[in-house]
N, C-alpha and C positions, 0 to 999 in steps of 0.2 A: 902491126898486129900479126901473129904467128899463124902461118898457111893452114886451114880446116879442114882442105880438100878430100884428107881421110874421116874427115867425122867423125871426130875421136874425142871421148868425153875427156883424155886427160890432157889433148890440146886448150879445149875451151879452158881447162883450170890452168893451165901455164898461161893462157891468154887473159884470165883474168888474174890474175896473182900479177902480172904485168899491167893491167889496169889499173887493181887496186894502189901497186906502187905513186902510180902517175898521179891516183884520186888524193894520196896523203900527201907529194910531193906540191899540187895544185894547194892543198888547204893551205900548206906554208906560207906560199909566196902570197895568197889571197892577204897578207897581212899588212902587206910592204903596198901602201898608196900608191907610188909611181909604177906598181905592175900588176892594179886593178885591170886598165884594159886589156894589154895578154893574156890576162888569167882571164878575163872573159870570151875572149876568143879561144883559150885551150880548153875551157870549161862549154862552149861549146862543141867542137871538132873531140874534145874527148868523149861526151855523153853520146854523141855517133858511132863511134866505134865501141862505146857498152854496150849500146843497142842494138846493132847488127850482132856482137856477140853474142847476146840475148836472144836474139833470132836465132843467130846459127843453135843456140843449144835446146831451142823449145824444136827443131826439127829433127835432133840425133835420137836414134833409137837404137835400143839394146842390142837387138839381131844384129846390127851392121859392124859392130865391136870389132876388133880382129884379135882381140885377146878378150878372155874372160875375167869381170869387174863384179867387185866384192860390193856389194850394197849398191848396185846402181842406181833407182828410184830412189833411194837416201840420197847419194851422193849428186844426182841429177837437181833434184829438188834444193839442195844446200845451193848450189852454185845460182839457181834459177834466183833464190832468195838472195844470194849478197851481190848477182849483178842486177837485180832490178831495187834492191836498197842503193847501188850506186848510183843508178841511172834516177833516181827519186832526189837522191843527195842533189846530184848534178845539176836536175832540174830548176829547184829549189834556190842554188848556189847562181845557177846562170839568172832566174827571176829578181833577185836581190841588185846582182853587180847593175843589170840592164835597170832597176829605179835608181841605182847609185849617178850611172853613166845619163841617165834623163835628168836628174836633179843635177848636175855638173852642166847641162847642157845649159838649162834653163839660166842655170847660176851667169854662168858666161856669157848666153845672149843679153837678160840683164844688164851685165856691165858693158855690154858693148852699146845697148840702148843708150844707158846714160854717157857712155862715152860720144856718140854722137850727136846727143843731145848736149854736149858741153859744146862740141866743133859747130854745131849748129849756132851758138850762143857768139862763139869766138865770128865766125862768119857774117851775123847780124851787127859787129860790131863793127865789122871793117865796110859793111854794107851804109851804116850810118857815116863813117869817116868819108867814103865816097859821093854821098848825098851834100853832105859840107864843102865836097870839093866841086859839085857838080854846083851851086847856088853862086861859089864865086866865076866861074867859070860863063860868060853869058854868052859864050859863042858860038857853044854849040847848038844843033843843028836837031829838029825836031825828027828826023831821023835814025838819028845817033843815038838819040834817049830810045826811043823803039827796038835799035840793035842792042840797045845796055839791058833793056828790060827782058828782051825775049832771054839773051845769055844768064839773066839772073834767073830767070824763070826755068831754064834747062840745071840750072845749079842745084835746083833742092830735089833731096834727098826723100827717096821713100824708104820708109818701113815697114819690114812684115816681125810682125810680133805672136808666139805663143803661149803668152800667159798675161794678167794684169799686172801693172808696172804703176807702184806709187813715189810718189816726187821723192828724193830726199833729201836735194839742195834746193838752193831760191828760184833759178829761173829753169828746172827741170819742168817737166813736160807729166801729167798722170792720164794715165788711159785706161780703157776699159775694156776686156773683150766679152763681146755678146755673142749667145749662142741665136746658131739659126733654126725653124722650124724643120718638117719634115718635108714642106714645100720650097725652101729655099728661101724665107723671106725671113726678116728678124722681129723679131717682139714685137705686136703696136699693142699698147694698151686701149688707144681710145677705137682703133678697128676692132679690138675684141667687143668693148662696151658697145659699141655701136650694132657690130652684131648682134649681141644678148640684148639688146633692146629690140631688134627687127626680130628676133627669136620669140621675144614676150608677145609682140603683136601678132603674130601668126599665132599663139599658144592660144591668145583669147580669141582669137576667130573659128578654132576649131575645138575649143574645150570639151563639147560632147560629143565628138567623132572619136577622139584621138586619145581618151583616157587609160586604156588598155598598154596602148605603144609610151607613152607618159611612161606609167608605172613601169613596161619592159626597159625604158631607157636609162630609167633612174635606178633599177637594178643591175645595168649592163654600166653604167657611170660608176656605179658604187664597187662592179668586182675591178672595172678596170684601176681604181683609182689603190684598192687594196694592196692590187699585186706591183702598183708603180709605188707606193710606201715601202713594200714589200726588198722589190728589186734598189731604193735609196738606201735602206737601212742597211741592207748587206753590203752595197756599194761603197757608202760611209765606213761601216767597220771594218772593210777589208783594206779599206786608208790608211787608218787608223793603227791598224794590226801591222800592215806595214811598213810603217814610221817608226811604230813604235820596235819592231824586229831588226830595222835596219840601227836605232839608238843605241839597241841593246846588245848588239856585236860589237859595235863600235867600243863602248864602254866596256866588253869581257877582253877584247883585243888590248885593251889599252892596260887594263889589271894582269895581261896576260903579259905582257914588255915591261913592267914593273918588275916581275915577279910576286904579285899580291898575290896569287889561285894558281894552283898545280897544274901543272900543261894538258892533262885530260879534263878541268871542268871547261863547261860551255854554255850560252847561255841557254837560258829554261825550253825545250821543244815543246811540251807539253802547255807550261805558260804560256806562251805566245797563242798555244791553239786555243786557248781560253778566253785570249780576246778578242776571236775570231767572231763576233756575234754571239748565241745563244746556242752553237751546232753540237757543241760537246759539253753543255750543261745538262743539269737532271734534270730538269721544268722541259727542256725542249724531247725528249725521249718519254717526258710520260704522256705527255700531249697523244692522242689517240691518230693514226693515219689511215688516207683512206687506200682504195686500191687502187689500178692504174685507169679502172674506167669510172673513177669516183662516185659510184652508186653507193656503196658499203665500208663500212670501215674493215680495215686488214687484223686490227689485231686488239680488236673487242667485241666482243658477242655477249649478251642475256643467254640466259640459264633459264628458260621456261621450270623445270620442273625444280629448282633449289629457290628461284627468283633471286640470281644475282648473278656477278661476271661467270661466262664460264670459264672453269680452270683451261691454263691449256701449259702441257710438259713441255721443255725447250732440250734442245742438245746439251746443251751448256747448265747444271745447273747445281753452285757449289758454295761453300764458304771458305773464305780465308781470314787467316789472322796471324798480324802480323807483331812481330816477338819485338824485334831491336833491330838494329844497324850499328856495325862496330868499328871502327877505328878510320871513322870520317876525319878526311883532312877536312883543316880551317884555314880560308885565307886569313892573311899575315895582320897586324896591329892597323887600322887606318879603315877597315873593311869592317864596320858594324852590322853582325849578322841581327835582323829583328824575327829571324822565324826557324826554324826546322821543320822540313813535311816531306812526307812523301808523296808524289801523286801516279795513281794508278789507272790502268786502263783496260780494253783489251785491245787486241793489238796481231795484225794477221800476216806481220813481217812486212809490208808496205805500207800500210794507213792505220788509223786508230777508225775505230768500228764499233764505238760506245763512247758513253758521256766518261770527262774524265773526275776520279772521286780523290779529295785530296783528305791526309790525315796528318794530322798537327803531333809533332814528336816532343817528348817532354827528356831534358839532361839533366846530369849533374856537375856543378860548377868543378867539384874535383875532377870530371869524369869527361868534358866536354866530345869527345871523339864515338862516344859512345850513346846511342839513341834509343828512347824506347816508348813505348807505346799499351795506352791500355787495352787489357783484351777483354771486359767488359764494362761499360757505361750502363751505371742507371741513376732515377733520381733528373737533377739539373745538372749532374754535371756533365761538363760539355759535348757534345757529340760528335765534336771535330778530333777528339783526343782514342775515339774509339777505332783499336786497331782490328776489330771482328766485324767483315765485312760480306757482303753476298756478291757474286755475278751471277749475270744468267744471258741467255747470249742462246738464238737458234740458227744461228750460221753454222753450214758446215765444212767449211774449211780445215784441213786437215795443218796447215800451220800457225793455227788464229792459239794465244796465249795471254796472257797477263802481263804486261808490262810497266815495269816500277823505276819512277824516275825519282832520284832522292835529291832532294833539293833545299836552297834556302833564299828565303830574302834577305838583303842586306841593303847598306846605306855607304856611301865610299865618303869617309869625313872630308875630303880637301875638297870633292868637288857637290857635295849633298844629294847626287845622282841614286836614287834608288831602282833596283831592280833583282830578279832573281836567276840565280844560279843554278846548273845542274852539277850534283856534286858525286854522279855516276847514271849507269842506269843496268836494266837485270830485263830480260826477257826469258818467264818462264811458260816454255811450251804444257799444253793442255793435253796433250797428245804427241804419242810414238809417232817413228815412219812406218808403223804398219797400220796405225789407224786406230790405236787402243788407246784409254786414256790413260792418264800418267795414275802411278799410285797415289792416294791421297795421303799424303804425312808431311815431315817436317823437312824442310829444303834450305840449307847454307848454298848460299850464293855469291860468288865473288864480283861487286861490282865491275860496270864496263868502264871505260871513259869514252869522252867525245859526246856525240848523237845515237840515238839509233840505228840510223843511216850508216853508222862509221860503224866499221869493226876492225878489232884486232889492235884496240886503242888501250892504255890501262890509266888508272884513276893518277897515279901519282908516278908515271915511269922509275921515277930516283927511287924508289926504294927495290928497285928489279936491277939495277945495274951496282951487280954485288963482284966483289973481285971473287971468288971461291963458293963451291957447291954448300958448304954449311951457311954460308951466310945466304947465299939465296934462300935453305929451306926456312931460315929464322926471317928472312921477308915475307917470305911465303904467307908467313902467319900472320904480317902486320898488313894485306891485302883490305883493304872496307868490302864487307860482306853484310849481306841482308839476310836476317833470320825468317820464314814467312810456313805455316803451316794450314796444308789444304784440309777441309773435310768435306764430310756429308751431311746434308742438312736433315735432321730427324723428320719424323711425318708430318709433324703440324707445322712445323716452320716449313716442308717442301708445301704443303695446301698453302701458308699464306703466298708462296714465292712464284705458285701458278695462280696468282690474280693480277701479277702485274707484267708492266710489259714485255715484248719476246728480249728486249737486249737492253740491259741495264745494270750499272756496276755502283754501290752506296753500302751506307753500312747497315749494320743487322740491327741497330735500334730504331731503326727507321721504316721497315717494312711492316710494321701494324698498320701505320698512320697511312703510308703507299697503300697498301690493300682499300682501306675506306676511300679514300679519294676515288680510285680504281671502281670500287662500288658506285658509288654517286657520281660518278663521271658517265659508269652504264647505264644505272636509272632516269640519269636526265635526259641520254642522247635516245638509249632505245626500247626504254618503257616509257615513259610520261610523256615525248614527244607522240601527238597527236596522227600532224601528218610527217612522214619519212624523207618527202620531199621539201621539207620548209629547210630552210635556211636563217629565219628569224633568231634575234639574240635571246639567252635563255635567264631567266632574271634568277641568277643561286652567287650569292657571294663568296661560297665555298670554293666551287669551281673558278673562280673570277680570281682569287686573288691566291690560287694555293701554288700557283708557278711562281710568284714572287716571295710568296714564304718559304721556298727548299730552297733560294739563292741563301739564305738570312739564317745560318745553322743555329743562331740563338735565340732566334726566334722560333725556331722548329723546336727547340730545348723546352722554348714555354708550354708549348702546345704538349710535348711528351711527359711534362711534369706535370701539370692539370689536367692533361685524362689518366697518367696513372693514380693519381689522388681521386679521382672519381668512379675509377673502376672498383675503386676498396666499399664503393658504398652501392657497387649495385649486385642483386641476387644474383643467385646460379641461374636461377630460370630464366631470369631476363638476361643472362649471357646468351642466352642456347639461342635467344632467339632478337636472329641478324637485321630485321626491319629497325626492331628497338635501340638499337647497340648505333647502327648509323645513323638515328636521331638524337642519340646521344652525343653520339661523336659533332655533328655538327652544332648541338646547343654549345657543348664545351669551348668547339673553337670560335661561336659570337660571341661569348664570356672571356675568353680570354686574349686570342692572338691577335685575332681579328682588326682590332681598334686601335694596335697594337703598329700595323700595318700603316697606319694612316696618321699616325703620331708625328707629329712636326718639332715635336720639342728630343725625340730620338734622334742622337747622332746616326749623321748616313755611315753606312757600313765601313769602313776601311780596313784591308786584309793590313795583319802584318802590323797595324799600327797599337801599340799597347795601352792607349791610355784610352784613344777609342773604344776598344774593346771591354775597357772595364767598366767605363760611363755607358755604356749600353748595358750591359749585366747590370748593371746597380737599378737602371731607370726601369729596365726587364722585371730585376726582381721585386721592386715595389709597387711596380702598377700590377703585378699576381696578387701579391700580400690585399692591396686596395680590392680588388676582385673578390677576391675568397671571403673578406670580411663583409661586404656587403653584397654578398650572395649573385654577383653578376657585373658587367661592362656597362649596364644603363647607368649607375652612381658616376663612372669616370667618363664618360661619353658627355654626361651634361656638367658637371664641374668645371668651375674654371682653373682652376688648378691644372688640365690638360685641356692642350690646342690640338687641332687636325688641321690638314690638307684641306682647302675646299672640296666641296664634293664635287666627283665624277662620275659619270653614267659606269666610266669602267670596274669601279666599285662592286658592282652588286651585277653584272651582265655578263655572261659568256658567250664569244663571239667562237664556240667550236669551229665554224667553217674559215676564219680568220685563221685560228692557228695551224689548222690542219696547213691548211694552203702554204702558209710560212715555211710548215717541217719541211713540205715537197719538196718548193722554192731553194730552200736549203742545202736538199739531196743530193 
């Protein structure tokens, strides 16, 4: 690394330009299996010397200069941004190799189990040939069996095992490994029973003393057991998420050695966050949080004098809408694309800091390179297709922007592996280096390649290595760019957009429906609750089931087509007035979505998949039709022509202090 000792901002940039060298040179070799482990040793020892770079350059200061620098605070800021995107890369990249190198481990003790377990087998057997030879043999000496015995006795072999190990020949060996308490002792089931029975007996001996501490204990059971579901489920998906990320490089690495996908795409970043649990979904950000001393909620309040949420203005608060995407490479014949989307975000140059919102791209077979998108939905049709979207976001961060990853599902015919691709990406800042926002208008963007994390990558290199200047500017033109244009939300759309939460990114046909929920989410928790300290479930099926209707975008479609058909039939007076309107709104969604939710004869969702998606719209659009004509959900509720879900308490209950506690958890 290049000497600091003058603290000099244009050392750190020679030092990292020399970094980044090493970070692109690293991605390469990460491809070549036999210099996995190197590359995890240099992918360590290199993220050290990002980081101390990093350090050295959050401590230089402008005074100290010995020549005077043009945009320093810009230029300081830029570098702060792409060595702490490296040192994030790095991160990332060392977390991967090091499950690569545990699963390789695990693999090979495996095989050395069962390879001992074979010599164990071969051993028993010569141990029986010696037993034959010991029966003809009647001369020996009852001390001589005693030295045979102790020497066979010193012969076998111990095992230490890190994982469960099932047989998979005849005379293999299957084991188990059990975890231990927090006392050091393992499982007994019948010491637990036996306690809970000495437990009972104490219980009835002091039933009238101890009813108070009863009831404290089954409340203190009940949060601890919450927050251990709580801590499994993120446990699980963070498995999950990782298998499935480590599958999914595997598979872009291997399309990458074919030649099937241009050397900048990569697999999906944004995808992968998505199966991270519920952390960058819309259900999980509308969910209400509390604050840090959990008395009050942080970012819901009543409205004493309007009686409803009260507004509240955020930093952040804009629309976009997004035009086309031009001249997208496709990988080659063998690579069946099943999708085009974009998924957006915001994005603060190191983490994503909102849910992310994806939008379904529509081509033309003559045209395929070219994407586009509508820029207004109404009616039923679909809501995934609407390219006019809102953020809003009260972080103040002076590098937080939108960030657009253009992507697509596909399916690789030879081997039926489906997964998604990133097929560039575009980070558009929200704001200058002096702190002003950006103008709102129309913005061409040339996509990235690679990551996020990665800069200085391009989408399709071959079409930049031009022998001559004219040929380069005629590439120039054949770059994939994203067309996207910002505004400003009029008045009535900015009052709906201060009812809902402080950071959330979705589209514009969706914030009427957000505002109500936002509505009846505050009437339940901080008018109609009685006491402020109860925690008791709150019996509204609205609230209970309207996080799993914003996963289900065609089921949200139902819901926006039957209350705009039902707004045509009610007066102006009874618009004005907002009590009637959220009664409205809530019969609407038990007539229609609702039962909708609970349907068993609905195919489960699957993104990407086309035939799914129409058999849902088909079954969507005739249990509307069935509803409309028979004035409600009680005719298909009791028919047998539609099935349900057994019932569940979580139907019709909201456990508010359940989710809150989740977001936290989450945080």
């Amino acid at each position: 690394m290049a000497s600091l000792r003058k603290g000099s901002l244009r050392l750190v940039q020679v030092t990292a330009n020399n970094l980044q060298g090493q970070v692109d040179a690293l991605l390469k070799n990460i491809k070549r299996p036999e210099q996995r482990e190197e590359a995890y040793q240099s992918c360590l020892q290199l993220k050290q010397s990002v980081d101390e770079t990093l350090d050295t350059l959050h401590k230089l200061k402008k005074a100290n200069e010995l020549t005077h620098v043009n945009n320093y605070d810009q230029r300081k800021r830029a570098e702060e941004r792409r060595l702490a995107g490296m040192s994030e890369l790095l991160r990332e990249l060392a977390r991967r190799l090091e499950k690569e190198r545990l699963k390789q481990k695990m693999e090979e003790a495996a095989k050395n189990t069962k390879g001992r377990a074979t010599a164990a087998k071969q051993r028993n057997k010569s141990d029986e040939e010696d037993e034959d030879a010991e029966e003809d043999d009647k001369d020996e000496s009852d001390n001589d069996e005693d030295v045979e015995s102790d020497n066979n006795q010193d012969a076998i072999d111990l095992f230490v095992t890190i994982s469960d190990f099932q047989a998979q020949e005849e005379h293999d060996l299957s084991f188990k490994v059990y975890s231990k308490q927090s006392q050091g002792t393992l499982d007994n089931i019948e010491d637990d029973e036996e306690s809970e029975d000495e437990d009972e007996e104490d219980e009835e001996d002091e039933d009238d003393e101890d009813d108070d501490e009863e009831e404290d204990e089954v409340k203190r059971q009940y949060m601890k057991r919450k927050v251990h579901e709580v801590q499994s489920e993120e446990s699980q998906s963070h498995m999950l998420a990782a298998k499935k990320v480590v599958s999914e490089i595997t598979a872009v690495d291997m399309l990458a050695e074919k030649g099937a996908i241009p050397e900048g795409f990569r697999a999906s970043t944004l995808s992968q966050l998505l199966t991270e649990g519920n952390k960058f979904h819309m259900s999980y950000f509308l969910q209400p949080t509390l604050t840090q001393s959990k008395l009050y909620f942080k970012d819901l309040h009543w409205d004493q004098s309007h009686g409803g949420v009260r507004p509240k203005k955020t930093h952040i608060e804009l629309l976009f809408t997004l035009w086309s995407c031009k001249m997208i490479p496709l990988p080659v014949s063998g690579v069946q694309v099943l999708s085009r989307h974009v998924r957006c975000c915001l994005f603060d140059g190191l983490k994503v800091v909102s849910n992310i919102h994806t939008i379904r791209a529509t081509w033309q077979p003559k045209n395929p390179k070219t994407w586009t998108f509508s820029p207004r939905v109404t009616g039923i049709l679909p809501s995934l297709l609407d390219g006019e979207c809102f953020v809003r976001s009260n972080l103040q961060s002076p590098d937080i922007g939108i960030l657009f990853e253009v992507g697509i599902s596909y399916i690789y015919s030879s081997t039926g592996h489906r997964g998604e691709l990133s097929c560039g990406w575009v980070f558009l800042p929200l704001f200058t280096a002096e702190g002003t926002a950006i103008p709102h208008r129309t913005y061409e963007i040339v996509l990235n390649g690679g990551t996020p994390y990665e800069k200085g990558l391009e989408v399709d290199p071959i079409l930049s290595r031009r022998a001559n200047f004219f040929e380069q500017i005629i590439a120039s033109r054949k770059q994939p760019k994203l067309l996207v244009k910002l505004k400003t939300p009029s008045g009535q759309m900015r009052h709906s957009l201060n009812l809902l939460p402080e950071t959330l990114v979705g589209p514009k046909c969706y914030i009427h429906l957000l505002a109500f929920y936002r509505q009846l989410l505050a009437e339940a928790l901080l008018k109609d609750r009685i006491n402020m300290q109860s925690a008791d479930l709150i019996c509204n099926p609205v609230l209970a089931t309207f996080s799993e209707l914003v996963e289900q975008t065609d089921i949200v479609d139902a819901l926006r087509s039957a209350w705009s058909e039902k707004e045509l039939t009610v007066k102006r007076s009874e618009k004005r007035d907002e009590e009637f309107m959220r009664r409205l709104f809530v019969q609407v969604y038990h007539d229609s979505v609702y039962p909708l939710l609970r349907s068993s004869t609905l195919p489960a969702n699957k993104w990407a998949d086309e035939e799914v998606e129409v058999s849902r719209w088909k079954d969507i659009a005739n249990f509307l039709q069935q509803t409309q004509e028979k004035n409600g959900s009680l005719y298909s509720l009791l028919s047998p022509e539609h099935t349900y879900h057994v019932f569940d308490i979580s139907e019709v209950s909201y456990d508010f202090l359940g989710v809150t506690q989740k977001s936290t958890s989450l945080t």
